[in-house]
C-alpha positions as CSV (number, residue, x, y, z in Angstrom):
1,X,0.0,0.0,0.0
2,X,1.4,3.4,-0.5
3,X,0.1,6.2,1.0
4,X,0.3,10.0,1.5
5,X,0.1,12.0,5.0
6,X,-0.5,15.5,5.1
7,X,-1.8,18.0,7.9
8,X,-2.2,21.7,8.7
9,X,-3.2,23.3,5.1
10,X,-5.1,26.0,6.9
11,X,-7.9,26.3,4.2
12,X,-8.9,29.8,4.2
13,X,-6.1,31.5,6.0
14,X,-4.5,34.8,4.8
15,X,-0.8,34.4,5.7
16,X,1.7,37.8,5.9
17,X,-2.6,39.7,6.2
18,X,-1.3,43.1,5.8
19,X,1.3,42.6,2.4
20,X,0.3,43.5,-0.9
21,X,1.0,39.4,-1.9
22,X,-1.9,38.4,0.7
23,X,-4.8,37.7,-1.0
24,X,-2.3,35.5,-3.9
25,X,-1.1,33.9,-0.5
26,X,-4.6,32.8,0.7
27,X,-4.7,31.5,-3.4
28,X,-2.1,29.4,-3.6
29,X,-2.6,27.0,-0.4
30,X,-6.2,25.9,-1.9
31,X,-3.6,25.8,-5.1
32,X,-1.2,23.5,-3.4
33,X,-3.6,21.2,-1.8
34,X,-5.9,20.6,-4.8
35,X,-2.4,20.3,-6.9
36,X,-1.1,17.8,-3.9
37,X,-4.3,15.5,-4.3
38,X,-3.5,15.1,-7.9
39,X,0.1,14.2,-6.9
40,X,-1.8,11.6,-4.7
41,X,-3.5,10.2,-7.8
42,X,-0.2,10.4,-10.5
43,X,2.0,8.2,-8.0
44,X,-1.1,5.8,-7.4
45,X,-1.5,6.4,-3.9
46,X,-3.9,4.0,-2.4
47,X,-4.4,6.2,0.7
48,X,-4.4,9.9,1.9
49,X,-4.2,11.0,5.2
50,X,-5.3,14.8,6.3
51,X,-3.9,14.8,10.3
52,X,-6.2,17.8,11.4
53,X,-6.3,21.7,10.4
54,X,-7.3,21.7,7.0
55,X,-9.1,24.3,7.5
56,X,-7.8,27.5,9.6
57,X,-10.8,27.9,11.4
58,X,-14.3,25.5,11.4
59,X,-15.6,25.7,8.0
60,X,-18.6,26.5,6.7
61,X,-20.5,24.6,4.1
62,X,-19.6,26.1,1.1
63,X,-15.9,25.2,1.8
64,X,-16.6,21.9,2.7
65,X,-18.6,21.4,-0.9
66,X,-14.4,22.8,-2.2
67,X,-12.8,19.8,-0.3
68,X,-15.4,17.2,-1.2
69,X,-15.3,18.0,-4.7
70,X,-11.8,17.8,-4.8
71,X,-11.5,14.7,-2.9
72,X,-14.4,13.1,-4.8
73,X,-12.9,13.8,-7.8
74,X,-10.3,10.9,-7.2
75,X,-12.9,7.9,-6.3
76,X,-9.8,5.4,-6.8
77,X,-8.2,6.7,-3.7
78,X,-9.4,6.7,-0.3
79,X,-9.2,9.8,1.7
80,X,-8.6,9.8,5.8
81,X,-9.4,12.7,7.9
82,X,-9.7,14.6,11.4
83,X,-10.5,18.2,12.4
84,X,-7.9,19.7,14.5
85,X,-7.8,22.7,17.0
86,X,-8.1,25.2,14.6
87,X,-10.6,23.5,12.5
88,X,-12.7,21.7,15.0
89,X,-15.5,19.8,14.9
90,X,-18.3,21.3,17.3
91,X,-22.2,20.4,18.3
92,X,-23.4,23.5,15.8
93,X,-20.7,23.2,13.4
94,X,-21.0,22.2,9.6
95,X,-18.5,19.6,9.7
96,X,-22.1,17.7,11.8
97,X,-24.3,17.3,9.0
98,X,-22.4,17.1,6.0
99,X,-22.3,14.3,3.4
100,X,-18.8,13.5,2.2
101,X,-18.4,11.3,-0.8
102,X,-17.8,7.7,-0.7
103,X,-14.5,7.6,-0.7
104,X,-13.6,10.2,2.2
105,X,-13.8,8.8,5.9
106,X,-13.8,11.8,8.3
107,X,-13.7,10.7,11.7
108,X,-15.7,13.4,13.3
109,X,-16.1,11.9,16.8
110,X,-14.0,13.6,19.8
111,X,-14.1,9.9,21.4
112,X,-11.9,7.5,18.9
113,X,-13.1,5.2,16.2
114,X,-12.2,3.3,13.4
115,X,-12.9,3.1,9.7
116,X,-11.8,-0.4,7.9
117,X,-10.9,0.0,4.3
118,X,-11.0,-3.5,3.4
119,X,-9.7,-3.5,0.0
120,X,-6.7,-2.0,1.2
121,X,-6.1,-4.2,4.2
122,X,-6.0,-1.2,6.7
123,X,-8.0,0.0,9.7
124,X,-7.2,4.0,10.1
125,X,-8.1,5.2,14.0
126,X,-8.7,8.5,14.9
127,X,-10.6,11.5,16.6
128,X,-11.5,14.6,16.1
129,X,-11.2,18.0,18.0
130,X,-14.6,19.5,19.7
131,X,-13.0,22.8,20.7
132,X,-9.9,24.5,20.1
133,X,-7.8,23.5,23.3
134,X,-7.5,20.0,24.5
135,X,-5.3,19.5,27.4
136,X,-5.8,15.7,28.1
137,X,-3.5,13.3,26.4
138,X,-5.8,11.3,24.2
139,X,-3.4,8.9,22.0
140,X,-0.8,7.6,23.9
141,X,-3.1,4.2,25.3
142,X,-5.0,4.1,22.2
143,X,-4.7,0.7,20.7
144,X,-5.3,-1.4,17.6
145,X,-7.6,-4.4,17.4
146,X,-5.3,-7.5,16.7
147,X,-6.6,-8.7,13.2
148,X,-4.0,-8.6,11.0
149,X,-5.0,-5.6,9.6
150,X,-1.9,-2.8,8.9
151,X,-3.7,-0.5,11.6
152,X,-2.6,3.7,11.5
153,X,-3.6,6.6,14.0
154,X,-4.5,9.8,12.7
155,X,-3.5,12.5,16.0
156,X,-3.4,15.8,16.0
157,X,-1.6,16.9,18.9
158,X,1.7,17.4,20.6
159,X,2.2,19.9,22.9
160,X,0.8,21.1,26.4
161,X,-2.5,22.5,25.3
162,X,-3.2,20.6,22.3
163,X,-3.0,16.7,23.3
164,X,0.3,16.3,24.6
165,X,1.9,13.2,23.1
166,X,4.4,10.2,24.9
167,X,7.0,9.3,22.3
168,X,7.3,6.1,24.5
169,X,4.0,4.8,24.7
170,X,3.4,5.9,20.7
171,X,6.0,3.3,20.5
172,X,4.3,0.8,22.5
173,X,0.6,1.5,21.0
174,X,0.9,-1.3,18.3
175,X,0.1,0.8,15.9
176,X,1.9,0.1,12.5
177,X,1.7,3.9,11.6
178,X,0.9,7.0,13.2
179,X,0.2,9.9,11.0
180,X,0.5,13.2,13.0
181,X,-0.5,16.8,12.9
182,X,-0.2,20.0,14.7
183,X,3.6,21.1,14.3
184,X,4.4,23.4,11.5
185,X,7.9,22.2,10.5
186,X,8.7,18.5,9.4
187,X,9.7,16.3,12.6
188,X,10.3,12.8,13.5
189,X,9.0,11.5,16.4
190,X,9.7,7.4,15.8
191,X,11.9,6.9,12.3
192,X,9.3,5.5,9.6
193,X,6.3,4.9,12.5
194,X,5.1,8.7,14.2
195,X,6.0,11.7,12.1
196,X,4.9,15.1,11.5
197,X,4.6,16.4,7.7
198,X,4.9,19.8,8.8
199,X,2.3,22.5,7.6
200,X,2.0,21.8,3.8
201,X,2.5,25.5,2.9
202,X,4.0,28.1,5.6
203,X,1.9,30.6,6.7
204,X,3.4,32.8,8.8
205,X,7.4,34.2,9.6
206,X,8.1,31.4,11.9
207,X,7.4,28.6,9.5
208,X,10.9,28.6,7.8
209,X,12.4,26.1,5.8
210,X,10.9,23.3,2.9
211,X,7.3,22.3,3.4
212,X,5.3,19.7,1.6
213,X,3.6,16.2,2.6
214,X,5.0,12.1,3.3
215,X,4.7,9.7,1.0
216,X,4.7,6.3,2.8
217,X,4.9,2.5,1.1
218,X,4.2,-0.6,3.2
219,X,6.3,-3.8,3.3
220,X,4.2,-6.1,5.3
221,X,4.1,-4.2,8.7
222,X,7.1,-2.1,7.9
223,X,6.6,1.3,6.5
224,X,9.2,3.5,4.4
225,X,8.4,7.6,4.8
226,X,10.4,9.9,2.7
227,X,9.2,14.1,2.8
228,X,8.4,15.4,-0.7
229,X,8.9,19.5,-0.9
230,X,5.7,21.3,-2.4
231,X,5.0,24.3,-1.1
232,X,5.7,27.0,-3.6
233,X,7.3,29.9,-1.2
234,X,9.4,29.1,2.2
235,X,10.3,31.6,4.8
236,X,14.1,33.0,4.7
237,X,15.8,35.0,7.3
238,X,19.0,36.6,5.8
239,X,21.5,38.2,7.1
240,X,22.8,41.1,5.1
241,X,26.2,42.5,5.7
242,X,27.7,46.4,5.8
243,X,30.1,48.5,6.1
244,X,31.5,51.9,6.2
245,X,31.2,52.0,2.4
246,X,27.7,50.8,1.8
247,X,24.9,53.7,1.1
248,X,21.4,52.4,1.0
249,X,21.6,51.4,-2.5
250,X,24.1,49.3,-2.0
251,X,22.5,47.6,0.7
252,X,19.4,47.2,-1.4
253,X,21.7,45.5,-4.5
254,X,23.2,43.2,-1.9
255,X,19.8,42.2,-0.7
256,X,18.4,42.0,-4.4
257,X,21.6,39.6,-4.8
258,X,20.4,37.3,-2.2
259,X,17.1,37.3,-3.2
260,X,18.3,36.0,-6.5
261,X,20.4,33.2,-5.2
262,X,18.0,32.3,-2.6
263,X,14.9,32.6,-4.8
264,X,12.9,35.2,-6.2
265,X,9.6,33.1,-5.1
266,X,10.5,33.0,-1.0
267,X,9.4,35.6,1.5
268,X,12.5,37.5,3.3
269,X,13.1,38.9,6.9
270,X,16.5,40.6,6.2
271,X,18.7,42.0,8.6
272,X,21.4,44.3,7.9
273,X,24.4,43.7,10.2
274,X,27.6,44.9,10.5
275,X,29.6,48.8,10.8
276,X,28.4,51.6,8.8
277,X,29.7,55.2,7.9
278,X,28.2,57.2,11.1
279,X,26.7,59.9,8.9
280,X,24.6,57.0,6.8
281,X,21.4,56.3,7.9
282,X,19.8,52.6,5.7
283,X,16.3,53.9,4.7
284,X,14.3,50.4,5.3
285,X,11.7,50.8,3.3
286,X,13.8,51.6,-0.1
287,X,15.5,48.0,0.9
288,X,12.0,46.2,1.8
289,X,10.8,47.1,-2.0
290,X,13.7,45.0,-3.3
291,X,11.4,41.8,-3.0
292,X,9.0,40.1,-1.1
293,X,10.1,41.6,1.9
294,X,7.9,41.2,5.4
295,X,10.2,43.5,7.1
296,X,14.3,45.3,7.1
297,X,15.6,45.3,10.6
298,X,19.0,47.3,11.0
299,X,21.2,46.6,13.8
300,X,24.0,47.7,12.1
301,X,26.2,50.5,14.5
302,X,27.7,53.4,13.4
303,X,31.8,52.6,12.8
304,X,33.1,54.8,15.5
305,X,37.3,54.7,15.8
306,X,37.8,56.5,19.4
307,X,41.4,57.3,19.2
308,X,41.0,59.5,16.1
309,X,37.5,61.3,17.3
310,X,39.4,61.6,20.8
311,X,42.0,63.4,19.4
312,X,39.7,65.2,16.9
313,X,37.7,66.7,19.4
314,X,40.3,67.5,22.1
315,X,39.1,69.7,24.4
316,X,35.5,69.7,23.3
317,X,32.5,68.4,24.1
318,X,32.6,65.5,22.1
319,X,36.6,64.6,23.5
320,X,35.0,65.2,26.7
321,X,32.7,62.6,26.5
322,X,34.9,60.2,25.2
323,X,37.0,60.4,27.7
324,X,34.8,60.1,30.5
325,X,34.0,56.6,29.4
326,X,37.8,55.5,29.5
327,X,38.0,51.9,27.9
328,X,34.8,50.2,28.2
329,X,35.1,46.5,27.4
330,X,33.9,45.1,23.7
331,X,30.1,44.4,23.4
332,X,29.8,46.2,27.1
333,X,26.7,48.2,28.3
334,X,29.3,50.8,28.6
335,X,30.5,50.7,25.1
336,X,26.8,50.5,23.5
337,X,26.1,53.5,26.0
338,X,29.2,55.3,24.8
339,X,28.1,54.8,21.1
340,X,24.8,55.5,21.5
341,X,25.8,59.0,22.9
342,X,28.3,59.6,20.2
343,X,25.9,59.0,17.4
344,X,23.6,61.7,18.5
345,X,26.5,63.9,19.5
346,X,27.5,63.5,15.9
347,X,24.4,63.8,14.0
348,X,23.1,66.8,16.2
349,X,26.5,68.7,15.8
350,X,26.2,67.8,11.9
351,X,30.1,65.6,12.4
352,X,32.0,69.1,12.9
């Protein structure tokens, strides 16, 4: 059997909100998850597996009618899923009443069940959320009926407030796979028995790094995972240096140049680090327009040499103040203090 486990596609979410990209954001993850179920069906999955948030908040009907169509569309391959914390399943909520086709199996109950696809030789257990925080631990004692069945648990779950999971009892559960959700980046819990896919798309500054979904193939009861990239953007944090010849343009061509190495397509937090000329100030928004920028932060400091300002300003107000500091230790309080002061001196005396 070969299968594919996904989670967290947060349906209807409008990652980086308040960027002129946002609404193309909120495009492209119904994008990559309809273009990830046709992946499903070219490499003949038998299975999928959705491991809670598909949605980024309880869905209404009209987005359910989206999924089911999509999932429908593949009646060869039979789809597996729960509703997470974000997503979940309450008394009122549309998730209740709603017809999926025959090939989906949600498992809507907050108490654990199991649906048997025969054909396929596999019993898939799993439960749903009921409200957005569950602080009991839910999975760990969960265990499989002994019928020679491969037998995989669909969790959703992992951390204090959201069903805290036992790596050691997962291992002891008997479970042949366990297909998990909640945590944004890719994770192994137990090599090849309890991993997380990661979110398939980021969607917000702290999801760095490749994103995508497991593919899994069965050998008897042993299970081979590999990660498959597919998310069209990732996150990147770069680190831009400077010096005391850089001007803002130069700043923004060195960040343009990272871009392009790095990928025109990502979504940047750049820093600009280093020592700059004391009379330059990095206008942050010039640099942000470079690319698809969430934000410029510059902690670069102003390239102060003492001994020649010292001398410089003998005598005055600025040599006075200089001096009063004596030799304040690299990286000190003292030193930051010291440059702090001696950048406004500077700038408020225009550097005469």
């Amino acid at each position: 059997m070969k299968f594919l486990h996904m989670a967290d596609v947060h349906l209807g979410c409008v990652p980086d909100g308040r960027m002129e990209w946002a609404a193309e954001r909120k495009r492209e993850l119904w994008e990559t998850f309809r273009d990830t179920i046709a992946d499903a069906d070219r490499m003949k999955a038998d299975l999928v597996l959705i491991a809670g948030d598909l949605f980024h908040s309880p869905p209404g009907v009209e987005e359910l009618r989206e999924v089911n169509y999509l999932l429908g569309s593949y009646p060869q391959i039979c789809f597996a899923l729960i509703a997470g914390n974000h997503d979940y399943c309450s008394a009122d909520s549309a998730w209740e009443d709603f017809a999926f086709a025959p090939n989906v199996a949600f498992l809507g109950s907050a108490e654990a069940e199991c649906i048997r696809f025969p054909s396929l030789s596999c019993e898939v257990y799993g439960f749903s959320y009921d409200r957005a925080q569950i602080t009991e631990s839910r999975a760990d004692r969960l265990r499989p009926a002994e019928n020679g069945y491969f037998h995989i648990l669909l969790v959703h779950g992992g951390d204090r407030n959201h069903i805290p999971l036992d790596p050691r009892l997962l291992a002891e559960s008997r479970f042949d796979y366990i297909a998990l959700g909640h945590i944004h980046r890719p994770s192994v819990v137990i090599p090849d028995l309890a991993l997380y896919p990661g979110a398939l798309s980021p969607i917000d500054a702290g999801d760095e790094g490749p994103h995508g979904y497991l593919v899994g193939e069965t050998h008897g009861k042993e299970v081979k995972v590999r990660f498959v990239k597919k998310a069209m953007r990732e996150y990147v944090s770069a680190v831009v240096p400077c010096d005391e010849s850089d001007t803002v343009f130069s700043i923004r061509d060195r960040v343009q140049d990272t871009i392009e190495k790095r990928g025109r397509q990502n979504l940047y937090r750049i820093t600009v680090s280093g020592q700059r000329n004391p009379a330059v100030s990095f206008d942050t928004e010039l640099i942000r327009s470079a690319g698809m920028i969430l934000d410029v932060r510059d902690e670069s400091t102003p390239a102060f040499h003492m001994e020649e300002l010292k001398e410089r300003y003998r005598g005055q107000l600025i040599g006075r103040y200089i001096e009063s500091f004596g030799e304040p230790g690299a990286g000190s309080v003292e030193e930051q203090a010291l440059r702090y002061g001696l950048e406004a001196l500077l700038l408020g005396s225009g550097g005469h």
